[in-house]
FILOBA-209692 format. One record per residue (C-alpha): residue in one letter; x, y, z; residue number from 0. Coordinates in nm, 3 decimals. Layout:
+------+---------+---------+---------+-----+
! code !    east !   north !      up ! pos !
+------+---------+---------+---------+-----+
!    a !       X !       Y !       Z ! NUM !
...
+------+---------+---------+---------+-----+
***
This chain:
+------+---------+---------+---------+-----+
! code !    east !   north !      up ! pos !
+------+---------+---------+---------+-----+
!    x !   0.000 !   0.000 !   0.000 !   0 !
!    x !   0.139 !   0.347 !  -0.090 !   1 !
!    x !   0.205 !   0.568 !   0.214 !   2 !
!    x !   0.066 !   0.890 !   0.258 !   3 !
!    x !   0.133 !   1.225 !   0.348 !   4 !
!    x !   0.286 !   1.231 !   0.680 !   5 !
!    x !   0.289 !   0.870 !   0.749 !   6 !
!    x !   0.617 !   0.682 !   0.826 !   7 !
!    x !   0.683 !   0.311 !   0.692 !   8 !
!    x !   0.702 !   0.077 !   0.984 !   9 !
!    x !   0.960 !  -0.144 !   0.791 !  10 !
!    x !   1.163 !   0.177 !   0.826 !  11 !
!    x !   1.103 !   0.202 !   1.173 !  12 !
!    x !   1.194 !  -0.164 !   1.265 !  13 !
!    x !   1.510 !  -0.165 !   1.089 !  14 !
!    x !   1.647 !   0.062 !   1.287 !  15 !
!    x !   2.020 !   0.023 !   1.251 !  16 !
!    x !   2.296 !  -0.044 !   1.560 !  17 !
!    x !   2.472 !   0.241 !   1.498 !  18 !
!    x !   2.202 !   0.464 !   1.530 !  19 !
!    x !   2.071 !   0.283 !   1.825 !  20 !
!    x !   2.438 !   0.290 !   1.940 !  21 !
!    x !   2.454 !   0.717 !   1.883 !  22 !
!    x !   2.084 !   0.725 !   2.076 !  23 !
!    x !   2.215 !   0.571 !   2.348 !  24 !
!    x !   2.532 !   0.769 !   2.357 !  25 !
!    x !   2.320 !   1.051 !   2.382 !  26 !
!    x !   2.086 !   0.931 !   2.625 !  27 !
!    x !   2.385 !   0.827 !   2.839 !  28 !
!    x !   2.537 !   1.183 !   2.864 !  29 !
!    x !   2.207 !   1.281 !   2.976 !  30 !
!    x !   2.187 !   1.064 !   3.217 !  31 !
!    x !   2.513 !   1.109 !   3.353 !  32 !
!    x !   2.468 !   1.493 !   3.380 !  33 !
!    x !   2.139 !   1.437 !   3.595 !  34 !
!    x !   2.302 !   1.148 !   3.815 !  35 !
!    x !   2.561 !   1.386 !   3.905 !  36 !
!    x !   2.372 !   1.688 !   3.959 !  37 !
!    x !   2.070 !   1.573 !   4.153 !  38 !
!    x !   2.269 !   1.458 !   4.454 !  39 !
!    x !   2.348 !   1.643 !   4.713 !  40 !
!    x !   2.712 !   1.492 !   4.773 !  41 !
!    x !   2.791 !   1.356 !   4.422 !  42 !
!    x !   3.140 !   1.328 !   4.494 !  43 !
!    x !   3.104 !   1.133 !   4.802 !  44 !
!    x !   3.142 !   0.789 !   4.606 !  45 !
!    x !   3.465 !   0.865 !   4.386 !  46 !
!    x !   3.645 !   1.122 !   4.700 !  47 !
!    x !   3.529 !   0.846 !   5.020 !  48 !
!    x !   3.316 !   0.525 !   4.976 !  49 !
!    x !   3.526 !   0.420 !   4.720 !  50 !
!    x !   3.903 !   0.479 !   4.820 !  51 !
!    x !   3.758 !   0.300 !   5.155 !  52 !
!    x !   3.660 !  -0.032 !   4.952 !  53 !
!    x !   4.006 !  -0.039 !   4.844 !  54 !
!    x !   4.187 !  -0.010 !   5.140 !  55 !
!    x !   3.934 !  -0.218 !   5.324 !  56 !
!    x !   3.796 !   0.004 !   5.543 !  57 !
!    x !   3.432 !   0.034 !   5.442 !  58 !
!    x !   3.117 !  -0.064 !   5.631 !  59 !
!    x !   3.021 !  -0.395 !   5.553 !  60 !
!    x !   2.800 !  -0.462 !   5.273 !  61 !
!    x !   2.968 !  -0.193 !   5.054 !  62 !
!    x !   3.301 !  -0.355 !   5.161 !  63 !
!    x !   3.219 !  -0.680 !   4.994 !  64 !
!    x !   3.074 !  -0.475 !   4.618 !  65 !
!    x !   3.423 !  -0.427 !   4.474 !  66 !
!    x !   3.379 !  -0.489 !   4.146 !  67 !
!    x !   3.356 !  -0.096 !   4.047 !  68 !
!    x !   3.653 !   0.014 !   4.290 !  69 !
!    x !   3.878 !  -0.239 !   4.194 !  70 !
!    x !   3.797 !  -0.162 !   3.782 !  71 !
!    x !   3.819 !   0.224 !   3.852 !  72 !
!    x !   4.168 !   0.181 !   4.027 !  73 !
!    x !   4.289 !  -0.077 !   3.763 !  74 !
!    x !   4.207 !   0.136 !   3.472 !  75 !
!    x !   4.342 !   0.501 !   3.686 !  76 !
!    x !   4.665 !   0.296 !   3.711 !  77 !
!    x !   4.673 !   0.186 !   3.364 !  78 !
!    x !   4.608 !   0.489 !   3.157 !  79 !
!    x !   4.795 !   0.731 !   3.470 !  80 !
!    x !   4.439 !   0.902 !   3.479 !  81 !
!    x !   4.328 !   1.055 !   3.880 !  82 !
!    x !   4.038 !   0.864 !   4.016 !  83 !
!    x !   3.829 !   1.117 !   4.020 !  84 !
!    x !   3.826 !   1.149 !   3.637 !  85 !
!    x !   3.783 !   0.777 !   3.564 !  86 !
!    x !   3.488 !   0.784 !   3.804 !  87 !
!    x !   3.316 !   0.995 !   3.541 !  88 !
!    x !   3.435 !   0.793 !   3.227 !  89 !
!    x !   3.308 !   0.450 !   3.375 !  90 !
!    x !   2.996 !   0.559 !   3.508 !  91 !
!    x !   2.901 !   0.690 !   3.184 !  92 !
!    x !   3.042 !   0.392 !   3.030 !  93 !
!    x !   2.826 !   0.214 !   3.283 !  94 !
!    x !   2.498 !   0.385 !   3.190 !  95 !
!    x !   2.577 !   0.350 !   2.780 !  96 !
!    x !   2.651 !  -0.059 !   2.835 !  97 !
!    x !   2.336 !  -0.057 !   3.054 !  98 !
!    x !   2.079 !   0.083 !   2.752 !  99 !
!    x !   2.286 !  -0.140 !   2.474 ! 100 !
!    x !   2.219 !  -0.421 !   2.706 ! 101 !
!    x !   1.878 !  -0.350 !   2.763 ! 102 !
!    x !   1.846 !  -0.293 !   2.403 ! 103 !
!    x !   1.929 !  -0.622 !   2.286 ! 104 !
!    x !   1.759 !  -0.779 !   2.574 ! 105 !
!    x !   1.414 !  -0.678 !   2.498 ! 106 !
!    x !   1.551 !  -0.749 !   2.081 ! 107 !
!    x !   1.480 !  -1.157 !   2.226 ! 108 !
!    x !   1.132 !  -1.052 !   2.178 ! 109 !
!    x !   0.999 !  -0.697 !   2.006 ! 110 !
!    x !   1.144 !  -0.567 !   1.672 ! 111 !
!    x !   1.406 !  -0.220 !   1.723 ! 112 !
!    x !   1.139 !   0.007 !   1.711 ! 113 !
!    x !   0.977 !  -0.134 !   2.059 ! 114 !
!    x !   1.326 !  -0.244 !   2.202 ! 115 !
!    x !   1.423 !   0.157 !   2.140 ! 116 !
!    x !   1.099 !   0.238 !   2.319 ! 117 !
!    x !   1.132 !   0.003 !   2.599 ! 118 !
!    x !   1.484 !   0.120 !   2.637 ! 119 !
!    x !   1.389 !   0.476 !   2.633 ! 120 !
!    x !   1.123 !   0.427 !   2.888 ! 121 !
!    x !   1.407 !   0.290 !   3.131 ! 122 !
!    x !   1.606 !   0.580 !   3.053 ! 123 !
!    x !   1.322 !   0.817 !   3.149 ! 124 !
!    x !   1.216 !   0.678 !   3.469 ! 125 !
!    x !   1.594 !   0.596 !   3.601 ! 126 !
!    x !   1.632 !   0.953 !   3.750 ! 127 !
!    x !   1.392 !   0.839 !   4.022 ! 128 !
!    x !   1.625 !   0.609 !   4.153 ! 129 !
!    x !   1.871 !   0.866 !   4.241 ! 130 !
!    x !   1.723 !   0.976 !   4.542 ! 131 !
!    x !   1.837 !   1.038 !   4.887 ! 132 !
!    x !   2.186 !   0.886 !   4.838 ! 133 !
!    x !   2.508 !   0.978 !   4.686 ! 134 !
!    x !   2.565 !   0.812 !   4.349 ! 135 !
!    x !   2.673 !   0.474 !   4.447 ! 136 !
!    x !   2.937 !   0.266 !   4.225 ! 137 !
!    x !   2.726 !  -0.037 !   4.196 ! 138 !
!    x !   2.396 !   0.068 !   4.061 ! 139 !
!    x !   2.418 !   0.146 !   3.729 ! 140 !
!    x !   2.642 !  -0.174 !   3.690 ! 141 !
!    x !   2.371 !  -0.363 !   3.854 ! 142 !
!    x !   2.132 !  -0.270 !   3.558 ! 143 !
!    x !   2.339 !  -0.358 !   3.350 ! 144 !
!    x !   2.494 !  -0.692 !   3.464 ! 145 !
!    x !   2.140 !  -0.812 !   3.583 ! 146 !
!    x !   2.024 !  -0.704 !   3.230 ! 147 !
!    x !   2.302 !  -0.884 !   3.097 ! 148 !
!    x !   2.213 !  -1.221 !   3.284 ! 149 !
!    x !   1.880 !  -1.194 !   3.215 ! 150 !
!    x !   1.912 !  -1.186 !   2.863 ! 151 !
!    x !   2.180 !  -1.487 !   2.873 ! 152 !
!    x !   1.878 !  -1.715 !   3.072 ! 153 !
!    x !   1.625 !  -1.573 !   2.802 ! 154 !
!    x !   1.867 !  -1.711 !   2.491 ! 155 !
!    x !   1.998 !  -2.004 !   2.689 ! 156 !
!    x !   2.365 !  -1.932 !   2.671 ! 157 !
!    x !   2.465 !  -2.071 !   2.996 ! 158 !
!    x !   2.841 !  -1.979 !   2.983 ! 159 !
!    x !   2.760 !  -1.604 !   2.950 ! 160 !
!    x !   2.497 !  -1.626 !   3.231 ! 161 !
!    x !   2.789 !  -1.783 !   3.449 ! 162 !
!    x !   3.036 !  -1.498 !   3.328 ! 163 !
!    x !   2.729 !  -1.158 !   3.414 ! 164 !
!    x !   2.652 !  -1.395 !   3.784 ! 165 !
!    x !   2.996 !  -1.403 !   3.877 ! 166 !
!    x !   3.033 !  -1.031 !   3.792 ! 167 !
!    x !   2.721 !  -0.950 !   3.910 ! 168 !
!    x !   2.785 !  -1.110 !   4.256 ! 169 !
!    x !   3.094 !  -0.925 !   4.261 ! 170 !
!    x !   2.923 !  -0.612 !   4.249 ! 171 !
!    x !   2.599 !  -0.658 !   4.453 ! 172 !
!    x !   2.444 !  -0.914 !   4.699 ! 173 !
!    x !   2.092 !  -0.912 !   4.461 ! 174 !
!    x !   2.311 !  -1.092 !   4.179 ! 175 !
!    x !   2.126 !  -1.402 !   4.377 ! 176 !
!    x !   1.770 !  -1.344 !   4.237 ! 177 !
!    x !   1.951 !  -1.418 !   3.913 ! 178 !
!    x !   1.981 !  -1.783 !   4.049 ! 179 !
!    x !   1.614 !  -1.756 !   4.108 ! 180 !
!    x !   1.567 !  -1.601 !   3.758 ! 181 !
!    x !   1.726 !  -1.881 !   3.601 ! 182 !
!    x !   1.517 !  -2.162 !   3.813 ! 183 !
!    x !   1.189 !  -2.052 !   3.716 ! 184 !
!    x !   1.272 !  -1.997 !   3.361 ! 185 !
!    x !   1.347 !  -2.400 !   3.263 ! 186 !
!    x !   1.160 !  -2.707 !   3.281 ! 187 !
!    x !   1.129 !  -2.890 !   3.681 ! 188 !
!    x !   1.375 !  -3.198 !   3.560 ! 189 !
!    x !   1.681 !  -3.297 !   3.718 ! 190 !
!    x !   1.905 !  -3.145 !   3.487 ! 191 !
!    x !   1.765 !  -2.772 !   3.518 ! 192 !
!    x !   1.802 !  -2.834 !   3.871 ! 193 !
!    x !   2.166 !  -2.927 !   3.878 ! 194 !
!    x !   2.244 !  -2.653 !   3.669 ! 195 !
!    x !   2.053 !  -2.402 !   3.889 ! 196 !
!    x !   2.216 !  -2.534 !   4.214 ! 197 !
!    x !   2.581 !  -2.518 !   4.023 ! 198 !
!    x !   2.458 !  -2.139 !   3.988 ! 199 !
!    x !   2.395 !  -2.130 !   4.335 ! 200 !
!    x !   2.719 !  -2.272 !   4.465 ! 201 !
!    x !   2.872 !  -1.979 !   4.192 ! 202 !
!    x !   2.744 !  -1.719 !   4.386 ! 203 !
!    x !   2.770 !  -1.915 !   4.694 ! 204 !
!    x !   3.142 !  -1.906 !   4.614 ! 205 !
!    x !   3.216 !  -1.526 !   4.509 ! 206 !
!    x !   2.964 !  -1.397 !   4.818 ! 207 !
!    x !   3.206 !  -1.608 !   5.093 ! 208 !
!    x !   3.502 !  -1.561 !   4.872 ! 209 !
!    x !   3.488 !  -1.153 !   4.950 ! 210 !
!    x !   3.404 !  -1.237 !   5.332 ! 211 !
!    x !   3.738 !  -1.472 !   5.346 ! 212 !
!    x !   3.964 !  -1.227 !   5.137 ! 213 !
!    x !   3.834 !  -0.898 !   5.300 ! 214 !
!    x !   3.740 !  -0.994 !   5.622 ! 215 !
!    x !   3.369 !  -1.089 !   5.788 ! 216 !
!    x !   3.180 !  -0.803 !   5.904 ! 217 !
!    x !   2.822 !  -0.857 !   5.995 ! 218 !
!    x !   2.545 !  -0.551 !   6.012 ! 219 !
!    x !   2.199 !  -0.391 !   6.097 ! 220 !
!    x !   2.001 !  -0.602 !   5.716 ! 221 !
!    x !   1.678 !  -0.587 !   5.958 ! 222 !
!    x !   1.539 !  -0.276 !   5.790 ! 223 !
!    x !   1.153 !  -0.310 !   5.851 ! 224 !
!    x !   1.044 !  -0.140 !   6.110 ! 225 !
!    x !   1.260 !   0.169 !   5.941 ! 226 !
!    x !   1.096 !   0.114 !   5.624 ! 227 !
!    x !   0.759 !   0.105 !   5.817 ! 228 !
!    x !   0.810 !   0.461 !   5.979 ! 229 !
!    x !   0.915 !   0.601 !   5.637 ! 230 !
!    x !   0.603 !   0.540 !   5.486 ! 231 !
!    x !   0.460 !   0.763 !   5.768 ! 232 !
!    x !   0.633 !   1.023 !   5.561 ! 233 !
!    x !   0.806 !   1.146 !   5.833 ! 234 !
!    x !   0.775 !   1.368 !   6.137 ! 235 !
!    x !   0.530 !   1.672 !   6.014 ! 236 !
!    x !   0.839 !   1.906 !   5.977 ! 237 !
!    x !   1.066 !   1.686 !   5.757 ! 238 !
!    x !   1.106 !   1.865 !   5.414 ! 239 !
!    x !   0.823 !   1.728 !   5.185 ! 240 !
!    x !   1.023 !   1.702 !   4.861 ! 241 !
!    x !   1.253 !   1.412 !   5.072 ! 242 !
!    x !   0.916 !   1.283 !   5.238 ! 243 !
!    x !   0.825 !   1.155 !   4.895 ! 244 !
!    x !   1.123 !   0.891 !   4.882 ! 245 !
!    x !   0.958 !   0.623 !   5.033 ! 246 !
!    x !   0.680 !   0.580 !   4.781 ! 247 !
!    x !   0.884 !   0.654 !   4.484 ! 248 !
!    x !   0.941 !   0.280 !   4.405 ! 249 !
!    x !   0.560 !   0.267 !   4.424 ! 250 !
!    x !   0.564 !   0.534 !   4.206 ! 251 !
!    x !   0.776 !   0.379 !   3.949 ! 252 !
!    x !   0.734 !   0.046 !   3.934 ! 253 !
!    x !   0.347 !   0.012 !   4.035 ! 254 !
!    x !   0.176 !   0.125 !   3.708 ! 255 !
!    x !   0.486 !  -0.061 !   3.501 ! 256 !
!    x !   0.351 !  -0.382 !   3.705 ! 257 !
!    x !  -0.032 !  -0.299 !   3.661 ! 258 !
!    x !   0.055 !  -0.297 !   3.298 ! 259 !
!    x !   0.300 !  -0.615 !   3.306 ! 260 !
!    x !  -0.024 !  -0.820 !   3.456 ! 261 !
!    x !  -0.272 !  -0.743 !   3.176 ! 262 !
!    x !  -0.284 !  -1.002 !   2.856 ! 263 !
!    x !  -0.055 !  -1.276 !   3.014 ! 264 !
!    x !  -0.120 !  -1.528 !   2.859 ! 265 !
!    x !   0.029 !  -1.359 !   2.514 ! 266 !
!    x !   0.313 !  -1.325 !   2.664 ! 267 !
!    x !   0.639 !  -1.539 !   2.585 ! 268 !
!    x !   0.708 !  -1.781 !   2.859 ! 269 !
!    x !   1.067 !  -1.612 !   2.988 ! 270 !
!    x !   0.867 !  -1.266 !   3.020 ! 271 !
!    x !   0.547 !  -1.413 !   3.209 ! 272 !
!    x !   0.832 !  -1.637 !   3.443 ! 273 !
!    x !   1.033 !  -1.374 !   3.537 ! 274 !
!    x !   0.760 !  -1.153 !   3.696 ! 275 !
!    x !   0.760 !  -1.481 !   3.915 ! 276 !
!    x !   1.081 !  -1.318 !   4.091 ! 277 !
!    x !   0.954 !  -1.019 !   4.149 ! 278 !
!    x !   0.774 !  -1.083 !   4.503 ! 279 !
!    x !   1.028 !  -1.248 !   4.674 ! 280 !
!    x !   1.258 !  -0.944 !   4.536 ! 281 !
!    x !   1.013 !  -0.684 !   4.696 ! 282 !
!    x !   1.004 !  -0.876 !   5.019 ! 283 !
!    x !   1.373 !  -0.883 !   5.074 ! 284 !
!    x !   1.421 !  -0.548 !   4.971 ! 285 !
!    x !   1.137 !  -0.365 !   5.178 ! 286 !
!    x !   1.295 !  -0.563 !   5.460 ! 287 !
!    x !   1.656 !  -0.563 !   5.413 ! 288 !
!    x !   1.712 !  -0.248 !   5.249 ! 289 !
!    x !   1.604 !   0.153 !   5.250 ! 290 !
!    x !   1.302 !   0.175 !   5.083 ! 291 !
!    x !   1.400 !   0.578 !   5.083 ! 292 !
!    x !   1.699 !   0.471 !   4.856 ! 293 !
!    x !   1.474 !   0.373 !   4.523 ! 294 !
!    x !   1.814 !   0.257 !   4.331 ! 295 !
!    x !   1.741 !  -0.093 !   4.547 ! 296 !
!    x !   1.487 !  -0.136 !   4.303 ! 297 !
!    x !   1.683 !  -0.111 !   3.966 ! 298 !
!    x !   1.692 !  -0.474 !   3.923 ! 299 !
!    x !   1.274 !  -0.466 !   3.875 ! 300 !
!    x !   1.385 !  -0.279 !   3.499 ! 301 !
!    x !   1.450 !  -0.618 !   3.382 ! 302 !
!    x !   1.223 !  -0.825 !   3.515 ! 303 !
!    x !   0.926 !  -0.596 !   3.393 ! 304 !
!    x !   1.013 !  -0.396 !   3.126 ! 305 !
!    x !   0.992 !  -0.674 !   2.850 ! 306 !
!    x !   0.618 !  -0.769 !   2.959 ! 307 !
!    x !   0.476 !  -0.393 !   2.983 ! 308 !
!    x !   0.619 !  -0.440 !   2.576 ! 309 !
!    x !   0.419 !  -0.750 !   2.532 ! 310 !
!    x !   0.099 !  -0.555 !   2.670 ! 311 !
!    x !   0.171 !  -0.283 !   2.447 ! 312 !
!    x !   0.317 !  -0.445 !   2.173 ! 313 !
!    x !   0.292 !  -0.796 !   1.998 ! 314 !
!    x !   0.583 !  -0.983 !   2.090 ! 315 !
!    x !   0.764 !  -1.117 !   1.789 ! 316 !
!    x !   0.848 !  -1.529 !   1.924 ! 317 !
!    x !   1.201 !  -1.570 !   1.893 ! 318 !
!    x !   1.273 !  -1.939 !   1.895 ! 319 !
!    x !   1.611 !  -1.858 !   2.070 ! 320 !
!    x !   1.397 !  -1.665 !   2.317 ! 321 !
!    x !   1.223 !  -1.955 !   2.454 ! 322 !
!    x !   1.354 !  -2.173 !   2.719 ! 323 !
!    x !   1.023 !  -2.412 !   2.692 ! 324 !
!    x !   0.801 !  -2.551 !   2.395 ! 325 !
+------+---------+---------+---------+-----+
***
């Protein structure tokens, strides 16, 4: 049919190259970067304290044991004879591009460019909610993208990768074991799934006592409840609204992406229905274990839900190496 006036071919659309995906996200990273770093109140607090204090082994356990940024951000200053300080801004947005190139060709298992840009996009939008009432830590934006990055491996069934993002992943932050649980509920209940998924276990079994042998056991307060409990009190009367708001901004964000992730399941690819399975048990640890005032605790939901608010919106396309079960 000839197009008219104004209209835009959709074979256009979807064939949206990877370089111009690749210059989007470029873009989109910058952006991101500049508002990361200029929302906070102490955005230097990471590079100037936390993070010189990981490597000499003086941090407060758990940051102690989430080395993986430190150690690459000291590797790389010594390597290229650049300060700290200025690597801190290369990796992070290095950090936010890999995230959105990730999540780019995760949500590519399913949707055509055009909705994988979109679904990308939307994640870029909303991720300024999750800097809130903390100092840019080292470990989020490489826990969206390594948790992307395992995700996708469980959705395509290459094993060795998913091995490679948990290992990294549990390196970085102590969620990198919902990834176990990702992978359980995504395969068939037989005896070889489940030897796989407890060999994934003992992997981050391994790396999580690993960092407590080389840098030392230090336990700590995880029992964050009855905090979390008072915060959604909003706060004594005369606490500053704006920083009253924190503690439903994960509500915020996620609850109408999970309203919209529930409608028209059953059109939904198997791996995208499956791994809304882990969101509950994520949502339980973290409104008990964690600040719900701090909404980056949430970042891992991005890839759990983002790829069935597509399906609702958007026909998946069925990817055969998408499925893990006929």
């Amino acid at each position: 049919m000839q197009e008219t006036q104004g209209e835009i071919s959709l074979n256009g659309i979807n064939a949206i190259s990877p370089p111009v995906r690749a210059a989007l996200y470029a873009v989109v990273a910058v952006a991101s970067g500049f508002a990361d770093l200029h929302m906070r109140a102490h955005p230097l607090h990471g590079v100037t304290q936390y993070i010189p204090q990981v490597l000499n082994g003086t941090a407060d356990a758990p940051g102690l044991y989430r080395v993986l940024v430190p150690f690459l951000l000291k590797g790389l200053s010594e390597l290229t004879g650049a300060s700290l300080e200025n690597m801190w801004y290369v990796v992070r947005l290095g950090w936010f591009l890999a995230a959105y190139l990730i999540f780019d060709r995760y949500l590519r298992c399913w949707f055509v460019p055009a909705a994988s840009v979109t679904g990308t996009l939307l994640v870029a939008a909303t991720l300024p909610l999750t800097f809130t009432n903390s100092w840019p830590h080292p470990d989020h934006i490489a826990e969206l993208a390594l948790f992307t990055l395992a995700c996708l491996a469980v959705a395509e069934r290459r094993e060795w990768l998913f091995a490679a993002a948990l290992a990294l992943a549990s390196l970085n932050r102590e969620t990198a074991v919902f990834l176990v649980l990702v992978y359980a509920v995504a395969g068939r209940l037989e005896r070889r799934h489940l030897a796989r998924t407890l060999l994934f276990g003992a992997e981050f079994f391994f790396v999580w006592a690993g960092l407590r042998v080389w840098r030392g056991f230090q336990t700590y307060d995880f029992w964050q409840l009855p905090q979390n409990l008072a915060f959604l009190k909003l706060f004594p009367a005369n606490y500053d609204p704006y920083y009253r708001a924190y503690a439903y901004f994960f509500l915020v964000l996620f609850g109408p992406l999970a309203l919209i992730a529930l409608m028209r399941l059953r059109a939904k690819p198997l791996f995208v229905r499956r791994a809304l399975w882990v969101i509950p048990p994520f949502v339980v640890v973290a409104c008990t274990m964690s600040s719900i005032v701090e909404t980056r605790i949430f970042t891992p939901l991005y890839p759990l839900l983002v790829p069935a608010v597509l399906a609702t919106l958007s026909p998946a396309r069925q990817a055969a190496t998408s499925e893990v079960e006929r």
